[in-house]
C-alpha positions in Angstrom: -91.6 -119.6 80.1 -94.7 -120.3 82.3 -96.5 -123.1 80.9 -100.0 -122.0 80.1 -103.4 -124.3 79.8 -104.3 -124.9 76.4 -108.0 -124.7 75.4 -107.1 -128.0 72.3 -110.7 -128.9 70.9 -112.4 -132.0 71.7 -111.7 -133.7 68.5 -108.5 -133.7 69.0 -108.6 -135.6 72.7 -107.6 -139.0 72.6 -109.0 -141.3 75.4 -105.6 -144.1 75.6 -102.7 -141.8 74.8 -103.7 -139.0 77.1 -103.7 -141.0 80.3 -100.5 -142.6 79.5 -99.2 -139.2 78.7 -100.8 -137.6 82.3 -99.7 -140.2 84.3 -96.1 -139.9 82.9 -96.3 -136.6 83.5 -97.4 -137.1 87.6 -94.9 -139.7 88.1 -92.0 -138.2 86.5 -92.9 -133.8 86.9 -88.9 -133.6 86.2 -88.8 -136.1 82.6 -85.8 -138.1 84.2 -87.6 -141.5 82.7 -86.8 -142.1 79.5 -88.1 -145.6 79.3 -91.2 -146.3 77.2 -94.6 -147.3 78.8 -96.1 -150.6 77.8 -100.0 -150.8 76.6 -100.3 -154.7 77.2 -103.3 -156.6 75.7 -101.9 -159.9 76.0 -101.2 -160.7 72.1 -99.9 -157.8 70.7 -98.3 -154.4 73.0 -97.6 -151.0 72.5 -94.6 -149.3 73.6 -95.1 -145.6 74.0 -91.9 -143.3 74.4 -92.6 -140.8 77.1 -92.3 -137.6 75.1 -94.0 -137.4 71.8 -97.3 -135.4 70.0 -98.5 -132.0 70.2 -95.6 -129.4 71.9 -96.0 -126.1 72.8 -95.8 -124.5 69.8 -98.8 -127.0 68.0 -100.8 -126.5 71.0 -100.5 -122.5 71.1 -101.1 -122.3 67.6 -104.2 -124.6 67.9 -105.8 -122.5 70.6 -105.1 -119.2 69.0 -106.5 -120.4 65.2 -109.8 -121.9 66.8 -110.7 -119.4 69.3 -110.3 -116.9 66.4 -112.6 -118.8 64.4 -115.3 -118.7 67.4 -114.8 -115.1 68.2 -115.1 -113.8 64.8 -117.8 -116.0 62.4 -118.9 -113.5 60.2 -115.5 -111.8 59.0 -113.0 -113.6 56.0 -110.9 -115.9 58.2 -107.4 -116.8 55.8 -104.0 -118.8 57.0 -101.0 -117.6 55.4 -100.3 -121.3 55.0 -100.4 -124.8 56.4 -100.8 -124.2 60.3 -98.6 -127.1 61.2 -98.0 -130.0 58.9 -100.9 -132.2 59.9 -103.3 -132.8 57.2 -106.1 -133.6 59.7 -105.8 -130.3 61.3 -105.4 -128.2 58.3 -108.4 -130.3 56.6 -110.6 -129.3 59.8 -109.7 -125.6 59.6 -110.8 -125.6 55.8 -113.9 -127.0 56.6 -114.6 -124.5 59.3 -114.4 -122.4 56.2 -111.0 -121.0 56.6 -108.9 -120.2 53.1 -105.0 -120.7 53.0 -103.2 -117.8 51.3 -100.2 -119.7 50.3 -99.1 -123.7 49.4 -96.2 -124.9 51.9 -93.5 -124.3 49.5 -94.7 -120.6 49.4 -96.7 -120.8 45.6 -99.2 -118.3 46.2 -103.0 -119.6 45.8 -105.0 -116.2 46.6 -102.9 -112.6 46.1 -102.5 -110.6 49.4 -103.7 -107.6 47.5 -107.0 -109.1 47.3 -107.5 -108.5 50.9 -108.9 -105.9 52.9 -108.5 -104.2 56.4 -111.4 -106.3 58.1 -109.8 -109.8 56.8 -108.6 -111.9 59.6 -105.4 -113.2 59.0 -103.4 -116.1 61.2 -99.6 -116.5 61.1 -98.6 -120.3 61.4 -96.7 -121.9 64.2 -93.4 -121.5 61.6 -93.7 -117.9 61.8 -93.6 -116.0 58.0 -91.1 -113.4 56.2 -90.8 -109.6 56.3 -91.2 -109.5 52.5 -95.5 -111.1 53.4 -95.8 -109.3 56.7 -95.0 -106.0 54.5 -97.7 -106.9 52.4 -100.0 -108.0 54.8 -99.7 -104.3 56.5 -99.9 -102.3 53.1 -103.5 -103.5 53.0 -104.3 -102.8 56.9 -103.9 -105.8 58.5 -101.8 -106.8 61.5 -99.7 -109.6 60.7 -99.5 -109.7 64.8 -103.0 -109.9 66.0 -103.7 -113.3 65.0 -100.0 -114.8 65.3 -99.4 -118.1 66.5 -95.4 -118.4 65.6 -94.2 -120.9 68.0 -92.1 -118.7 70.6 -89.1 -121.1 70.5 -89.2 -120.0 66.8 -89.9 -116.5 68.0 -86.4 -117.3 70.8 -84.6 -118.5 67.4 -85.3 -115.0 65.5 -83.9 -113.1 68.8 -81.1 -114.8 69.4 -80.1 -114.5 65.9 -80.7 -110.6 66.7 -78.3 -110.3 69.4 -75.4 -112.0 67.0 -76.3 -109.7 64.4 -76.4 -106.7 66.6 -72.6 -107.9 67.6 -71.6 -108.0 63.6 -71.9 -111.7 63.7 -72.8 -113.8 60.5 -75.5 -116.8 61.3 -75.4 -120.0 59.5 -78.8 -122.2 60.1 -79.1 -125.4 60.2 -82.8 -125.9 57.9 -84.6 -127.0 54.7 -84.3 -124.4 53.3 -87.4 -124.7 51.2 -89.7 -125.3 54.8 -91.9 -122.4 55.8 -89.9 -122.0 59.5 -86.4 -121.5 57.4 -87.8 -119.2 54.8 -89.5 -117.0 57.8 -86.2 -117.6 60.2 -83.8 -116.4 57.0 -85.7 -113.4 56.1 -85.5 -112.6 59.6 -82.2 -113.0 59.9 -80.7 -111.4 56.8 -82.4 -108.1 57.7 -79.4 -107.6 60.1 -76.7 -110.3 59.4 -74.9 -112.5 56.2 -76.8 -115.6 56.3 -75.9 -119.1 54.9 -78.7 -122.4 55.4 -76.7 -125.5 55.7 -78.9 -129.0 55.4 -77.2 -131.4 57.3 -73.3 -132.5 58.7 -72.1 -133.5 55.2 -72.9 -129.3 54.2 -71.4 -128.4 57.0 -68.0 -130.1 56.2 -68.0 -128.8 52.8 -68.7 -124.8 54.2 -65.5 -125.8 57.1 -63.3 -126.9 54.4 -63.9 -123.9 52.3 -63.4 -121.6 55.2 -60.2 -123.5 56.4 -58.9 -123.0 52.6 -58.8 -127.2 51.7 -61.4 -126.2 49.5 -61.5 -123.4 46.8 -63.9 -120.5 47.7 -65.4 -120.9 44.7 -67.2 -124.2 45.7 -69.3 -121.6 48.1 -71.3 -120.7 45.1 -72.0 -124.1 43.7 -73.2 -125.7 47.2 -75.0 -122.5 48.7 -75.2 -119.8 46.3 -79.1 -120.4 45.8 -79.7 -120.5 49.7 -77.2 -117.3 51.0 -77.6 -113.9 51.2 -76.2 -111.8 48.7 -72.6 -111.5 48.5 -72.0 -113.6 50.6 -68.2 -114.3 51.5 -67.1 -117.3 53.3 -63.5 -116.0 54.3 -64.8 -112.1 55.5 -68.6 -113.6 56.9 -67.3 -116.3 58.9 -64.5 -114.3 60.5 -67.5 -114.0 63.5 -70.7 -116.3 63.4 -72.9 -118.4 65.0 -75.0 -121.4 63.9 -79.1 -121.1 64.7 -81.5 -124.2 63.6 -84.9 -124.6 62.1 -86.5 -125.9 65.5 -87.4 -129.4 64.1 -84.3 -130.7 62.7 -82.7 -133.5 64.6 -81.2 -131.7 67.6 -78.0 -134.0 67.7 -77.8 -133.1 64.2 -77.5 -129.1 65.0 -74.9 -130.3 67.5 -72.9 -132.2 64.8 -72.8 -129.0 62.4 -72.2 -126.7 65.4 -69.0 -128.9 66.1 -67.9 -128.9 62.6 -67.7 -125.6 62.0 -66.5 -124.7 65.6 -63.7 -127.2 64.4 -62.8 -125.2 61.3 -62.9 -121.7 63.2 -60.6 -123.6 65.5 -58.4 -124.4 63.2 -58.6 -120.9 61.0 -58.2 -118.8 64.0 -57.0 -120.6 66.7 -58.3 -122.0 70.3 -57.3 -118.8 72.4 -59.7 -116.8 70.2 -62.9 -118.8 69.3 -65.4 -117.4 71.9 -64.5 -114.0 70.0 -65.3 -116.3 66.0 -68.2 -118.7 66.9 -70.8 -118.3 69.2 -72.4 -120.6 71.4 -75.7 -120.9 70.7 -76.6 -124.5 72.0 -79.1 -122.6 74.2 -81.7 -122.1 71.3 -82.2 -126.1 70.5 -85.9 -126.5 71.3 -86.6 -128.3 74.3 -89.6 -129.9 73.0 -88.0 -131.6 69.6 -84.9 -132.2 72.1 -87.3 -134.2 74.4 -89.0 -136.2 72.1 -86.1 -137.4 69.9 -84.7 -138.7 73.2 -87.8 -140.4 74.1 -88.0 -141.7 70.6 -83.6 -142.5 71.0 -84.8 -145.2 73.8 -87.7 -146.2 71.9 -85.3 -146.9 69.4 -83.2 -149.0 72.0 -86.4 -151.6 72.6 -86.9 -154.7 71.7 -89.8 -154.6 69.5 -91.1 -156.1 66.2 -91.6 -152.9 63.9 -92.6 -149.4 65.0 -95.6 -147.3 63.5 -95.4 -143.2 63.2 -98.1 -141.0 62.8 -97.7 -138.0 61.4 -98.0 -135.6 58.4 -96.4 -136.5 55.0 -94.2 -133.4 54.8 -93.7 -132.8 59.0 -90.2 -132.5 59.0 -89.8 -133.5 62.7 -92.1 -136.6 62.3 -89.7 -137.7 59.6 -86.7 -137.2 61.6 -88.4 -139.4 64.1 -88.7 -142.1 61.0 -85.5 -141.6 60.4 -84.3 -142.6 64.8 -86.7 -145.6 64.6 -85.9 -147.3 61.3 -82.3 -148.0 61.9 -83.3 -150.2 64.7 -86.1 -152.4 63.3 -89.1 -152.0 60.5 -90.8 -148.7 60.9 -93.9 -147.4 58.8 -94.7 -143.4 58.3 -99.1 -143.3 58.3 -100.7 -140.1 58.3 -103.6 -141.6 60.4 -105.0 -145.5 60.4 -107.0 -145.0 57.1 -103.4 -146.3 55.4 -103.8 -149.5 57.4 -105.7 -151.6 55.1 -105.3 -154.6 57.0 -102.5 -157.1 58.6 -101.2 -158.0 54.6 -100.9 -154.5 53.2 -100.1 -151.0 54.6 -99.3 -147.6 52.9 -96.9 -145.8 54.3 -94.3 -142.8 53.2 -90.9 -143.0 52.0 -88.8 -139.9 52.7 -86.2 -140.8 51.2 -87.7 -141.6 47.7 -90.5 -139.0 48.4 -93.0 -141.5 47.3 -95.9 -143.6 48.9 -95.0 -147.5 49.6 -97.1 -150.6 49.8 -95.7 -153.1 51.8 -97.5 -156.4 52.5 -97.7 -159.0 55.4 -96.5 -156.1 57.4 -98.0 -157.3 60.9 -97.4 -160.8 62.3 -100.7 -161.7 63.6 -100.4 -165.0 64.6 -97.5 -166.7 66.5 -96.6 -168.0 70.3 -94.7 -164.3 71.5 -96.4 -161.6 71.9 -96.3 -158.3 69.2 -94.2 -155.4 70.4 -95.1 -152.6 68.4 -93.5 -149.4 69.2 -95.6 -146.1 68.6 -95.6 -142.8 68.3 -96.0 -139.3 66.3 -95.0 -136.0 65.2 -95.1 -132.5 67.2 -97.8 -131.6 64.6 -100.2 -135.0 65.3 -103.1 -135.2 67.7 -103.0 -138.0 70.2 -106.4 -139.3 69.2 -104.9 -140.0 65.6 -102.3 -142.4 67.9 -105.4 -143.8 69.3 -107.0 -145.0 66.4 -104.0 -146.4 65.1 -103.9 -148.4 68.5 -107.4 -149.5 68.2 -107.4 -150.6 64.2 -104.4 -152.5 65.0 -106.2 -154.3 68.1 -109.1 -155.4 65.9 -106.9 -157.9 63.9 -106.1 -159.4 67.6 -108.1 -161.7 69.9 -107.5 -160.4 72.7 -109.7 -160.5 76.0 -108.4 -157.5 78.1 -110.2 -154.3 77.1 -109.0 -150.9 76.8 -110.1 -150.1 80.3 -108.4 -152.6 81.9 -105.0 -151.4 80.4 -105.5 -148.4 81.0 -106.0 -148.7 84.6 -102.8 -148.9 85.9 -102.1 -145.2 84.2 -105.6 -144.0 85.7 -104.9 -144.8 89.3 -101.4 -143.3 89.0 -103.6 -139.8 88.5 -105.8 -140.9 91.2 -102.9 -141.3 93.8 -101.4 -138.1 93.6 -105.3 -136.2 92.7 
């Protein structure tokens, strides 16, 4: 896939992040480095994993929504939902005057009947169901004009295809409350049994089911409410194949892909398994592959406490929550507004779902320097990044400025320009 230019609008440019991320990008066209770069201002430094922020997807979706909006100001403009999970994106696009058809969890705000053949409507970056793009055609509109589904999404759907076409059941790897694993099961099931696992521990429970150490009927109990109908572990898993939601924790996907490969392995033998369980390690997305490694060696520096920006309910931001806080203190901010200052920041708990305060968060004052490591979700502008940078900074004294940090990264572009 040729990697086109972006038109990303000018709110959304950060002045600190993007040079790092340019100069990266010069010095290392192939993303062998894995090792973070280093924003030194003397008291406190930033460590910034090479890979991190808007992907593909975001950035596509981005440029489609806003040149819509440009192209087209006098007609109804409406987003199925949640474009991507950044609440300063989506908060943007509403004041622009655009209306959201559906809440994330699919809760319908304004009926699809209510539109009309000269409504505008954009698809998110996760893609949607048959059942809504049904709809949306039954009152004239094209669910495809205006579609930004992120095309390794789009590569997930087709792959899942070809199984099906080849009388292969899929089992995916997803929430399966988020938007992309509603739209990528709908898909799916059209042609193929389908079964949404959350996580390794699921996936042991589906293996011992189909290797017979557990009773078939704990199928119903675990994933009943997220299969298709009639679903039968011992005939659907004679041939199938595992596809993922594209922002779960890609060494996760691997662990439940090796599970179940495991079980079919041991229900049908060694000789035979290409013919059971298909390899599908090709549709991981690069981009959520690249930045959890970035965010893996992140995770292997010496630093004091790491900060993550990103939306409450991103799924990959949280995953990257969940890399960084096994190694040291780590704090989930939807943008520097939750910094209130060094005693007190508010930050999200995934685990408990729930906003925390936690105080004296930030050592200020001390002989060492502060490492702080930093970084965000697919779905978070770099210029969010930035401002978490500079609010942090202000509780410093510090005599080098921005520019002079900077510099180094500036005349790395300048070399090769």
């Amino acid at each position: 896939m040729g990697r086109k230019q972006f038109n990303i609008p000018d709110i959304y440019q950060s002045p600190i992040i993007r040079k790092v991320k340019d100069a990266n990008k010069v010095m290392d066209p192939r993303k062998k480095d894995l090792e973070p770069s280093v924003l030194d201002f003397g008291p406190v430094r930033f460590y910034v994993p090479r890979h991190f922020g808007f992907c593909y997807g975001v950035e596509n979706a981005i440029d489609i929504a806003y040149e819509t909006i440009e192209q087209h100001p006098d007609r109804d403009i409406y987003l199925l939902s949640e474009m991507i999970h950044n609440p300063t994106v989506n908060e943007d696009l509403l004041d622009r005057d655009v209306k959201f058809l559906f809440e994330t969890d699919g809760t319908e705000l304004i009926p699809i009947e209510s539109l009309d053949e000269d409504d505008i409507v954009i698809v998110p970056a996760f893609g949607t169901t048959l059942e809504i793009q049904q709809r949306l055609k039954r009152q004239g509109i094209d669910p495809y004009q205006y579609n930004t589904t992120c095309p390794f999404v789009e590569k997930v759907w087709k792959r899942g295809k070809q199984l099906g076409r080849k009388g292969y059941s899929l089992v995916i790897h997803g929430k399966h409350r988020h938007e992309e694993t509603r739209a990528t099961f709908s898909h799916s099931a059209d042609h193929s049994p389908c079964v949404v696992l959350l996580n390794p521990d699921e996936a042991r429970i589906l293996a011992d089911i189909l290797t017979g150490d557990r009773p078939k009927s704990d199928f119903a109990t675990y994933f009943g409410h997220k299969s298709t109908d009639g679903f039968d572990p011992h005939r659907d898993l004679e041939h199938f194949g595992v596809i993922n939601q594209t922002t779960m924790l890609a060494t996760e996907t691997q662990e439940v892909m090796d599970i179940l490969k495991e079980a079919a392995i041991k229900k049908y033998g060694k000789a035979d398994i290409l013919d059971h369980f298909a390899d599908t390690s090709d549709t991981l997305c690069y981009a959520t592959n690249e930045n959890q490694s970035a965010t893996l060696a992140l995770a292997d520096t010496d630093v004091d406490l790491s900060i993550v920006v990103g939306g409450y309910n991103s799924s990959n931001t949280m995953h990257l929550v969940e890399i960084l806080e096994q190694a040291f203190p780590t704090y989930h901010v939807r943008d520097a507004e939750e910094i209130e200052n060094p005693g007190l920041i508010h930050h999200f708990d995934q685990w408990n779902k729930e906003m925390k305060q936690t105080p004296d968060w930030l050592p200020v004052a001390g002989d060492e320097p502060v490492d702080i490591g930093i970084t965000s979700g697919a779905s978070c502008p770099d210029v969010l990044v930035d401002e978490v940078i500079l609010k942090i900074l202000s509780y410093f004294n510090t005599d080098r400025s921005i520019e002079e940090v900077i510099k180094p990264f500036e005349e790395k572009l300048e070399e090769v320009a």
